[in-house]
C-alpha positions as CSV (number, residue, x, y, z in Angstrom):
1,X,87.9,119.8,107.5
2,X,88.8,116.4,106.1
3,X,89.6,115.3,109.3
4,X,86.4,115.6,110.8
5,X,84.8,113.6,107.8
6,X,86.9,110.7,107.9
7,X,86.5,110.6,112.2
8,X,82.8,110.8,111.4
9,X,82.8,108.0,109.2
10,X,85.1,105.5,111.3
11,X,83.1,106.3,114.1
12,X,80.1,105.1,113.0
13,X,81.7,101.8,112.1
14,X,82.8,101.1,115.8
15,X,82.3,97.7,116.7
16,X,82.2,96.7,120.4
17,X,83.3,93.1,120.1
18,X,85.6,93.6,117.5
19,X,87.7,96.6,119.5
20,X,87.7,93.8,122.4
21,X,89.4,91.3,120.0
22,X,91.9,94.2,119.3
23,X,92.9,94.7,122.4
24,X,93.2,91.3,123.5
25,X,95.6,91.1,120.0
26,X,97.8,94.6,120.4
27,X,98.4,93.9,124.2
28,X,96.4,96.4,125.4
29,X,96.1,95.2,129.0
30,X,97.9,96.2,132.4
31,X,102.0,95.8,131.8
32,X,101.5,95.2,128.2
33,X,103.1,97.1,125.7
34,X,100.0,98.4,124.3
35,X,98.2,99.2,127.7
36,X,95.4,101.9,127.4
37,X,95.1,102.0,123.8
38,X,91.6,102.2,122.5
39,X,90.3,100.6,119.7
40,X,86.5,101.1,117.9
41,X,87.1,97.9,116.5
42,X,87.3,99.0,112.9
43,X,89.1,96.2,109.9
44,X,91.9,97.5,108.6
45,X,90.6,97.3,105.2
46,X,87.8,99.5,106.5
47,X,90.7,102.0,107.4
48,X,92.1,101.5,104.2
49,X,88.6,102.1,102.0
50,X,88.5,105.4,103.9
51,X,91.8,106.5,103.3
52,X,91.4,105.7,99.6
53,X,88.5,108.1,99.4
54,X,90.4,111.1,100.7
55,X,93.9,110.4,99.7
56,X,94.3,112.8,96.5
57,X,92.4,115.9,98.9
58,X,93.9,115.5,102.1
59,X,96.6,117.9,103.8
60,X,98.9,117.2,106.1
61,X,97.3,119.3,108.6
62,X,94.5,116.9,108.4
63,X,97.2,113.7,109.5
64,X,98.5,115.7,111.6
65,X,94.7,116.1,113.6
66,X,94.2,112.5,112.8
67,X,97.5,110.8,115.0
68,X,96.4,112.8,117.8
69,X,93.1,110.8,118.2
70,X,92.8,108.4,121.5
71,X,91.3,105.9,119.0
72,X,93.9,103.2,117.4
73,X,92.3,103.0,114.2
74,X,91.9,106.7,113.6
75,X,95.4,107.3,114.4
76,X,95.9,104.7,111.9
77,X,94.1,106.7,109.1
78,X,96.2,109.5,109.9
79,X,99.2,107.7,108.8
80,X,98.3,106.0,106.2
81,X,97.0,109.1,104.9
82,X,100.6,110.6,105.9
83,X,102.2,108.0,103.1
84,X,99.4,108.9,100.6
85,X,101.1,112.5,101.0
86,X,104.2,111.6,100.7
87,X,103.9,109.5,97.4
88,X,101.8,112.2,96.0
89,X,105.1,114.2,97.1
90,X,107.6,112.0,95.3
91,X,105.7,111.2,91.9
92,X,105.5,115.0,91.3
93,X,109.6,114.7,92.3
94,X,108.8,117.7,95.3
95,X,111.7,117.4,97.6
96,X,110.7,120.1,99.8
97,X,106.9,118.3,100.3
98,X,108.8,115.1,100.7
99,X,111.2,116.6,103.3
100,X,108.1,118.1,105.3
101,X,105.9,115.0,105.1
102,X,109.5,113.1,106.6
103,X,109.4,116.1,109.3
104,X,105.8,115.5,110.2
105,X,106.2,111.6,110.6
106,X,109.1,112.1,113.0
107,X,107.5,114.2,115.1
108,X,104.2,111.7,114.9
109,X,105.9,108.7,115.8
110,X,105.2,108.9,119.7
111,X,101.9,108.4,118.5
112,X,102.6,105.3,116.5
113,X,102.8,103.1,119.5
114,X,102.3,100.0,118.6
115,X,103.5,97.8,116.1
116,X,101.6,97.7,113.2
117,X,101.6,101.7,113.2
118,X,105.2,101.6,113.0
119,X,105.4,98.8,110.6
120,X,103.2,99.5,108.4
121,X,104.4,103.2,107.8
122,X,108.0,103.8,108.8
123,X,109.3,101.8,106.1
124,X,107.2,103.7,103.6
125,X,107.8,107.2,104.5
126,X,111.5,107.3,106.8
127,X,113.0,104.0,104.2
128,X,112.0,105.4,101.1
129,X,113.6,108.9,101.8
130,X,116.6,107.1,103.4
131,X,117.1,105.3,100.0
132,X,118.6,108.8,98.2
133,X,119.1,110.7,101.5
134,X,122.5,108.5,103.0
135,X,123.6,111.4,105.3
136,X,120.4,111.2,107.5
137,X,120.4,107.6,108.4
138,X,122.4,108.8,111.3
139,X,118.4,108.9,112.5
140,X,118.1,105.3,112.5
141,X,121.1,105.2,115.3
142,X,119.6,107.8,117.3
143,X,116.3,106.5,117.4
144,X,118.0,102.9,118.1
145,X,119.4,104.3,121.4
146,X,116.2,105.9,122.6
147,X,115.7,103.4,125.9
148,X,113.2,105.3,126.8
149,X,111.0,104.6,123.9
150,X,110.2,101.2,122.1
151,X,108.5,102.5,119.0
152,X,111.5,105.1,118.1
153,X,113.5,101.6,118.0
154,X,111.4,99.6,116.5
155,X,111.1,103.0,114.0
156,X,114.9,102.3,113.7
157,X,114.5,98.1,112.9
158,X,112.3,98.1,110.2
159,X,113.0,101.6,108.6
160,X,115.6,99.4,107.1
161,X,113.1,97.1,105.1
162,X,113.1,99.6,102.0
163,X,117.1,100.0,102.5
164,X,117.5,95.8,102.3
165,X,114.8,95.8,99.1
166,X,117.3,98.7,97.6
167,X,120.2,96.5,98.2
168,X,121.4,98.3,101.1
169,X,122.3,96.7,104.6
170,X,124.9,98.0,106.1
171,X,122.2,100.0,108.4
172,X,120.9,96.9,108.9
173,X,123.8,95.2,110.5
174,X,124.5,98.3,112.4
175,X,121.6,98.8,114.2
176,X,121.0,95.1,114.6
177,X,124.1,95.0,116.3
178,X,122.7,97.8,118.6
179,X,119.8,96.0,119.4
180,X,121.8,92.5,120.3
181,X,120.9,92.6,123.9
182,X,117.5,94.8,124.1
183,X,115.3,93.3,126.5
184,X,112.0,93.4,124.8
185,X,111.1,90.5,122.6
186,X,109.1,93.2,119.9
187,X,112.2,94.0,119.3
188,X,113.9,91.0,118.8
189,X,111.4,89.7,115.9
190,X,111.9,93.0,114.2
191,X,115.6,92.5,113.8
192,X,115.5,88.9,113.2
193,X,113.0,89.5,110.5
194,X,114.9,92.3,108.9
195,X,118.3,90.1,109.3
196,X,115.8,87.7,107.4
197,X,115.0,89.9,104.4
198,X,118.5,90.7,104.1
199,X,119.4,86.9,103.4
200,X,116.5,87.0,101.0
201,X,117.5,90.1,99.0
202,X,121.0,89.4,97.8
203,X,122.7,89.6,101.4
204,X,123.0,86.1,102.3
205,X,127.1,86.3,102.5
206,X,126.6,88.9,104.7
207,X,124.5,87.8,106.7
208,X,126.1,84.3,107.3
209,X,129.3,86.4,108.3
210,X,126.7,88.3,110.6
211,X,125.5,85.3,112.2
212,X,129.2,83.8,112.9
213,X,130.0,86.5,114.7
214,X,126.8,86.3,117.0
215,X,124.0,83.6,116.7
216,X,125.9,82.7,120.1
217,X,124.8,85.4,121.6
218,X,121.9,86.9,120.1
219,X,118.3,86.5,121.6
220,X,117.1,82.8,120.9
221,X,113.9,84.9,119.3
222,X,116.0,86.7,116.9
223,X,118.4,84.4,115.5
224,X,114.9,82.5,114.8
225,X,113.5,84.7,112.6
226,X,116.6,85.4,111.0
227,X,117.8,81.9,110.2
228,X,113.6,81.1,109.5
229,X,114.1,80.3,105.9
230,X,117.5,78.7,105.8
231,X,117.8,74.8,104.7
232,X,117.2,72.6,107.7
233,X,120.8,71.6,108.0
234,X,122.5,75.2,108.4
235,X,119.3,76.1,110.6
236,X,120.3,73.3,112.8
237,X,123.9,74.4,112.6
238,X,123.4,78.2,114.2
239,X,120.5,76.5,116.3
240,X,123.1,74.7,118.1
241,X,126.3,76.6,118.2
242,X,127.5,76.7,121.3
């Protein structure tokens, strides 16, 4: 099997001081939001070289054995491998593969937990389909109220980065709004940077009308990244609304 082949090959590039470094960077420690992930210590453009060689044979059964592994950076090949799938998918215009590939990334996202596995895939696989699918992005607001699971929200923040390149916010804005007063920072940069995007795609208006309403009340740590790249003068202005 194909999955076997590419575990065999990442784990002979393991790395002992590198998966260290990895875990010091993805919080891996005690109380962290990473804690007990394992790393080998593979470069992601190691990951990436991998997936390249098997992304035209690979099946989704073979992702689907690949997220399951204890190992970050195999887990990481299974999803990228996931989006290889799901383009292969779209260019032949197969809703039905597209629609199954979207199935088996939802029910893989518990083991997307940490950031870069849910950034680095969500919007890919979940934005893209939301693009032409408008009565399922009812997802993004239930996975925005899942308390009980950081990575189903942060699934719901930056889902939206395909939507915003599409011209689309409203989702945006309505899931931001959900997540005005979430209590992990994680999630604060994700909606400040996707507020961001919007400002840079055509949605400034919007936005502006977005931050009137609450830079007084948003986290300090998201009205940064969303104001990051406006003029120093109106950054000072929502810097210091009282």
């Amino acid at each position: 099997m194909i999955y076997n082949e590419i575990e065999r090959l990442m784990r002979e590039l393991d790395d002992e001081a590198q998966a260290r470094h990895l875990m010091r960077f993805f919080k891996c420690g005690p109380g962290e939001y990473g804690e007990g992930d394992r790393f080998l210590g593979i470069r992601c453009p190691q990951t990436r070289e991998i997936v390249k060689r098997y992304r035209h044979e690979a099946e989704l059964a073979d992702t689907l054995r690949l997220v399951e592994s204890p190992w970050h950076e195999i887990r990481l090949a299974g999803f990228l491998l996931m989006i290889e799938i799901f383009n292969r998918y779209r260019k032949k215009k197969d809703e039905e593969g597209m629609h199954t590939t979207v199935a088996c990334y939802i029910e893989s996202i518990p083991r997307g937990n940490n950031w870069d596995l849910v950034d680095m895939v969500a919007p890919k696989i979940l934005g893209v389909w939301l693009i032409d699918h408008p009565e399922e992005r009812e997802l993004l607001d239930r996975f925005a109220a899942m308390d009980d699971s950081l990575w189903h929200q942060r699934v719901a923040v930056v889902t939206n980065w395909m939507l915003i390149r599409d011209g689309i916010y409203a989702d945006t804005f309505r899931i931001a709004e959900m997540m005005l007063h979430h209590p992990h920072d994680l999630i604060h940069k994700a909606t400040g940077w996707m507020l961001r995007e919007v400002g840079k795609r055509g949605g400034m208006t919007q936005l502006l009308d977005f931050l009137d309403r609450y830079a007084t009340t948003m986290p300090r740590t998201m009205l940064r990244y969303a104001i990051e790249k406006f003029p120093d003068p109106l950054r000072h202005h929502y810097l210091t609304l009282r």
